[in-house]
C-alpha positions as CSV (number, residue, x, y, z in Angstrom):
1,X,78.6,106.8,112.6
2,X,75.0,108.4,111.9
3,X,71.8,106.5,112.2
4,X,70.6,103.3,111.3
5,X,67.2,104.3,108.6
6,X,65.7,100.7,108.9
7,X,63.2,101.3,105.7
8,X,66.5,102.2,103.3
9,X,68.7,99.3,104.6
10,X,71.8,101.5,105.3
11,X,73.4,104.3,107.7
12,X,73.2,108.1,106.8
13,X,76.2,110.3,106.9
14,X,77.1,112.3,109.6
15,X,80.0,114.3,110.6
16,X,82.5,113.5,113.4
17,X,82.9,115.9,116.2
18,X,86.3,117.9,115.9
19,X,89.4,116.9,118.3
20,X,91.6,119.2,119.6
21,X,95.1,117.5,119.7
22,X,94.6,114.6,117.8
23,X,96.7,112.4,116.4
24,X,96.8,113.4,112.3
25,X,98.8,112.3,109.7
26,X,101.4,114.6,108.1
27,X,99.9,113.2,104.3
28,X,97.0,115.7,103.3
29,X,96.3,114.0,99.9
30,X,97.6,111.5,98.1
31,X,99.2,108.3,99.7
32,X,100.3,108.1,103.0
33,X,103.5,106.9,104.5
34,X,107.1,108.1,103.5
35,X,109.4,104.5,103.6
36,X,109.6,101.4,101.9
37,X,107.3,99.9,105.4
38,X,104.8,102.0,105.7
39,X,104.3,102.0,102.0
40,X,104.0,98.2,102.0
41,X,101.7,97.9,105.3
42,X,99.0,100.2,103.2
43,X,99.3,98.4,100.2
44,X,99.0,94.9,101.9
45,X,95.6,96.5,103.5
46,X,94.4,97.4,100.1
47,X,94.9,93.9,98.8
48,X,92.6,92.6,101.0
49,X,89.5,94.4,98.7
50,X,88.9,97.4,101.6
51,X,89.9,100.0,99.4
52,X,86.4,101.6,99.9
53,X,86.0,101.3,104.1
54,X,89.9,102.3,104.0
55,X,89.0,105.7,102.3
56,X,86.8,107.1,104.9
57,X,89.4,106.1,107.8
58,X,91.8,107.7,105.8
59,X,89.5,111.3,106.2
60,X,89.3,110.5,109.6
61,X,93.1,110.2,110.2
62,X,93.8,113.1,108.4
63,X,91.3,115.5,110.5
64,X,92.7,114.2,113.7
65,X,90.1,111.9,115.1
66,X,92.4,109.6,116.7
67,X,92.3,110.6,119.9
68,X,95.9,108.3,121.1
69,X,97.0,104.3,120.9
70,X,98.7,101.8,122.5
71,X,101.1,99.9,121.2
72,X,101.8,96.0,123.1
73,X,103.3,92.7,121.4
74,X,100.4,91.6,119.1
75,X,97.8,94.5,120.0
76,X,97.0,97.7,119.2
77,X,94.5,99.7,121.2
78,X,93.0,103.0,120.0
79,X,90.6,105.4,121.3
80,X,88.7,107.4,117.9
81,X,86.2,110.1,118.0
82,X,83.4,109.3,115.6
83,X,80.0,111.3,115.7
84,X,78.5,110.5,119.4
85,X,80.0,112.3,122.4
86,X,82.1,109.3,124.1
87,X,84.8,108.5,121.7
88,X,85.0,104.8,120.4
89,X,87.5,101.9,121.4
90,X,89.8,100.2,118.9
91,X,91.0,97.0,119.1
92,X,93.5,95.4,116.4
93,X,95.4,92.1,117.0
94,X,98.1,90.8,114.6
95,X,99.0,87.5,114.6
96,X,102.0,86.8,116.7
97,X,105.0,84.2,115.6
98,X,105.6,81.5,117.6
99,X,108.8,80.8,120.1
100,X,110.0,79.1,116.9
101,X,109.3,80.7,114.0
102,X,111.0,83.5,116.0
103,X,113.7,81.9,116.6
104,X,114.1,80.5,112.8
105,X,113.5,84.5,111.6
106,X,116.5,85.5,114.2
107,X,118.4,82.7,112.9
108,X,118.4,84.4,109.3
109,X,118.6,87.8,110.6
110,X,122.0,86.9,112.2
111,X,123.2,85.1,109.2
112,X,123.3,87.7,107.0
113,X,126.2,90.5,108.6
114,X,124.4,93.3,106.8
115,X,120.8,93.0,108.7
116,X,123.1,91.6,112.0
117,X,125.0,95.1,112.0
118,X,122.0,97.5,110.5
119,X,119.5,96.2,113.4
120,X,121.7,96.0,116.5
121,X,122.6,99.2,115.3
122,X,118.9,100.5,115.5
123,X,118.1,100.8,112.3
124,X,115.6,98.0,109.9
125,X,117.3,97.0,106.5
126,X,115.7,98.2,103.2
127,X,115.1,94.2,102.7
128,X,114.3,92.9,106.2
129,X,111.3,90.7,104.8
130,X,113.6,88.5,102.8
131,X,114.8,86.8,106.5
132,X,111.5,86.3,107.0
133,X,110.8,85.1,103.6
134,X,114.0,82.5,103.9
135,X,112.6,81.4,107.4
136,X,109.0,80.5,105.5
137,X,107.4,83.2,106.8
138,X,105.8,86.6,106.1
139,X,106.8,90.1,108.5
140,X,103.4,91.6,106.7
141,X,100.0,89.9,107.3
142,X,99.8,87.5,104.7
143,X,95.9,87.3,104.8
144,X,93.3,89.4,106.4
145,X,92.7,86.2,108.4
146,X,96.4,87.4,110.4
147,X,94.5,90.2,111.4
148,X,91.7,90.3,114.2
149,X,89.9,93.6,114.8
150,X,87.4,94.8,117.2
151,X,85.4,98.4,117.5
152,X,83.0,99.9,120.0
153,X,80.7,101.7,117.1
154,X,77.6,100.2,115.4
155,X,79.0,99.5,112.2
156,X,79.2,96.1,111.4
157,X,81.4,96.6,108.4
158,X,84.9,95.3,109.2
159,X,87.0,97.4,108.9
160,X,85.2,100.6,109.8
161,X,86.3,103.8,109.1
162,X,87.5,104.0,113.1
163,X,90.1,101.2,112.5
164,X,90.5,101.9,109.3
165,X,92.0,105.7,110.9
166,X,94.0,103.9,113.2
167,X,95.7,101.5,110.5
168,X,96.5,104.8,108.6
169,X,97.8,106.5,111.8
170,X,100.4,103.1,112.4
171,X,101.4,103.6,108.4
172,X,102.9,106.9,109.5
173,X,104.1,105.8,113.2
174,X,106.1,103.0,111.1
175,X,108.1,105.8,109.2
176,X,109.3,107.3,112.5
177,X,109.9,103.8,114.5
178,X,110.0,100.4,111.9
179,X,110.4,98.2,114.7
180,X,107.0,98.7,115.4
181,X,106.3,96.1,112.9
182,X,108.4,93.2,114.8
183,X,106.4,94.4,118.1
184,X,103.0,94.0,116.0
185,X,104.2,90.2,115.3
186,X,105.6,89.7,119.3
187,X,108.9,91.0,120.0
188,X,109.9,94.2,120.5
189,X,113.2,96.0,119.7
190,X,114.9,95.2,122.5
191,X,114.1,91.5,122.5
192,X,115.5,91.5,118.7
193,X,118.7,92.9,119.9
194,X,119.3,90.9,122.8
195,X,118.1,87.7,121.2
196,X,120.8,88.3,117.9
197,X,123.8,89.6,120.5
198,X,123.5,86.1,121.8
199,X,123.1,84.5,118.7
200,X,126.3,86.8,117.3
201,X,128.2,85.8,120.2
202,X,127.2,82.2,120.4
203,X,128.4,81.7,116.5
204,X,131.7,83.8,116.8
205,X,132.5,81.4,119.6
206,X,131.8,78.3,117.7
207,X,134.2,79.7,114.7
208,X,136.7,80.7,117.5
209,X,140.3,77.9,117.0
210,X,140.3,75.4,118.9
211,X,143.4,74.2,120.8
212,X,145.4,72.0,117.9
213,X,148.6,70.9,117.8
214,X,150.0,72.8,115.0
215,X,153.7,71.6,112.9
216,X,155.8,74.1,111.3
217,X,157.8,73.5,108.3
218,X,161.4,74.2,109.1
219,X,162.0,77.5,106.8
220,X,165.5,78.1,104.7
221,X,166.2,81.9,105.4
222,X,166.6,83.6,101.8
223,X,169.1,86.6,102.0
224,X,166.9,89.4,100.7
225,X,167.8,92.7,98.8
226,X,166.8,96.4,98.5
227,X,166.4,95.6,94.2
228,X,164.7,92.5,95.0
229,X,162.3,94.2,98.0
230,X,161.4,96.7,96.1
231,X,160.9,94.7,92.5
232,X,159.0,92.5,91.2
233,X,157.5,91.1,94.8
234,X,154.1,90.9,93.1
235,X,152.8,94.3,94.8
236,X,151.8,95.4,91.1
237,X,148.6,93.1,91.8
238,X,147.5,94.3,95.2
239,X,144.9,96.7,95.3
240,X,142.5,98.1,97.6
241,X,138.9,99.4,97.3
242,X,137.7,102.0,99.8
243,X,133.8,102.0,100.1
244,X,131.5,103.6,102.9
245,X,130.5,101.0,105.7
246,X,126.6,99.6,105.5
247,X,125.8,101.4,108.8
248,X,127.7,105.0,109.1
249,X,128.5,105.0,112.9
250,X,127.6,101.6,113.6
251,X,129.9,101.7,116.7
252,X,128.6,104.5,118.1
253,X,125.5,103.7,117.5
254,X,125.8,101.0,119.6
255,X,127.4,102.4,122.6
256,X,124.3,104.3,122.7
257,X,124.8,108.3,123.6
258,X,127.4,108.9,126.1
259,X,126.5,110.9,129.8
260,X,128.4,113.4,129.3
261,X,126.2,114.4,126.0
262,X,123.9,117.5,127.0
263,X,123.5,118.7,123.2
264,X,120.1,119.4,122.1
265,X,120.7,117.5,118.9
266,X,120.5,113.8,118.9
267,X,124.0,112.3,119.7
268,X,124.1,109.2,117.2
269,X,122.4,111.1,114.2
270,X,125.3,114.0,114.9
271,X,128.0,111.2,114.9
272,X,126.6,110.1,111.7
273,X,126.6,113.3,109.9
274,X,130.4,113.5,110.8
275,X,131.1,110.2,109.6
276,X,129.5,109.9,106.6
277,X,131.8,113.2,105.4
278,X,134.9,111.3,106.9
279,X,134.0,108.5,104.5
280,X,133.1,110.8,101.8
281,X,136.4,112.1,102.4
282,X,138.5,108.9,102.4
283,X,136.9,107.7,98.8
284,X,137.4,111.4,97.0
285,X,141.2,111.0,98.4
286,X,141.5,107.3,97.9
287,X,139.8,107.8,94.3
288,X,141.1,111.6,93.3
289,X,141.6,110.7,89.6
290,X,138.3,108.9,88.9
291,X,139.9,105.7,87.9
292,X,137.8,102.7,88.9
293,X,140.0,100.5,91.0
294,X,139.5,96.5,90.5
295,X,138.3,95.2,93.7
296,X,140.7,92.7,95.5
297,X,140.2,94.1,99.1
298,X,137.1,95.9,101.0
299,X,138.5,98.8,103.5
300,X,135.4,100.1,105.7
């Protein structure tokens, strides 16, 4: 951190000792974070005014200086190398939902087939925040007030440049695994899951027909023929659309990879390589001539 010079009022520079396999970010200038989530968590610190004590954690997580982290429902602990010999300890703690506003953002999530079949298929929707938004509440810190942090250094600025390196380092651990953000507010992935199976399940049952006592209309048999099958039945209005499913593989993905596997390339990301170009496939035969077909009926 450098030393305090009492006379000047303020801390000199000095430079952090070197790590050798720390954790850096792949960004070496510019912005940081690849996806839609990462790209939101930095811009939601910077609208909390800590543009300037996020710029020198920013150096920091670029030369490596986190040393490694901890991930647990609500926390985030850190160990970052800063100028003395014994590295420094990071603390950051997210505000956790409630039991029911949980159970409200699950309830929206479920609702909506598209984020129901994208997330139990382990991926996070482009739009996940509007559940959140529908259930009155915010995936993102709203405030800096959802945000509690804690570091061993002297600094008292909040952040400093040590938790400012390990918000930079999350940025980048959110492009490779988004469903660190529901484990930053509480639940982890597999809590998500299991808690929207059930609800899947529970509402499929509840739409299932019950046992009713149903009357058929006596029906007059019509003597059809050949002309008559093949004419003017009203077929000229039936048309079908052929698009590519929301989630390429989504049954696969859900079976998870099979034991028998022993590729070195990741089963489900294989799977959805080959059925992407199987879809691909379908809509150039389906759609050879270029013609845009009106849609009447959705073939995934």
């Amino acid at each position: 951190m450098g030393y305090r010079d009492d006379f000047w009022g303020g801390y000199t520079s000095s430079k952090p000792i070197k790590v050798e396999g720390g954790i850096k970010t792949k960004s070496k200038r510019g912005s940081i974070g690849d996806t839609w989530w990462s790209k939101r968590w930095v811009s939601i610190l910077d609208s909390f005014g800590w543009s300037n004590r996020l710029e020198r954690g920013r150096r920091y997580a670029r030369g490596g200086q986190v040393i490694g982290f901890k991930l647990t429902p609500g926390k985030v602990t850190a160990s970052v190398q800063g100028s003395t010999p014994k590295p420094y300890k990071v603390e950051i703690e997210v505000k956790s939902f409630t039991e029911a506003e949980w159970e409200k953002a699950i309830s929206e999530m479920s609702g909506k087939a598209v984020f129901a079949a994208k997330l139990l298929a382990g991926e996070m929707p482009q739009n996940i925040e509007e559940a959140f938004k529908s259930a009155g509440m915010s995936l993102f810190p709203a405030s800096s007030k959802d945000i509690k942090t804690d570091c061993s250094c002297p600094d008292s600025a909040n952040p400093c440049k040590h938790i400012a390196a390990v918000y930079y380092i999350l940025a980048e651990e959110f492009d490779r695994d988004p469903f660190m953000l529901f484990n930053l507010r509480g639940r982890t992935k597999d809590e998500i899951t299991v808690s929207l199976r059930k609800k899947r399940v529970g509402e499929e049952k509840a739409q299932e027909p019950q046992d009713v006592k149903i009357e058929v209309p006596i029906q007059v048999e019509v003597p059809l023929s050949a002309d008559g099958f093949w004419g003017s039945g009203g077929l000229e209005s039936f048309s079908v659309n052929i698009t590519a499913p929301d989630v390429p593989a989504a049954i696969i993905k859900r079976l998870g990879t099979p034991q028998f596997w022993d590729g070195k390339e990741d089963f489900n990301k294989k799977m959805e390589k080959y059925y992407k170009k199987i879809s691909k496939k379908a809509i150039e035969t389906a759609y050879g001539d270029g013609k845009k077909k009106e849609r009447k009926k959705s073939v995934n």
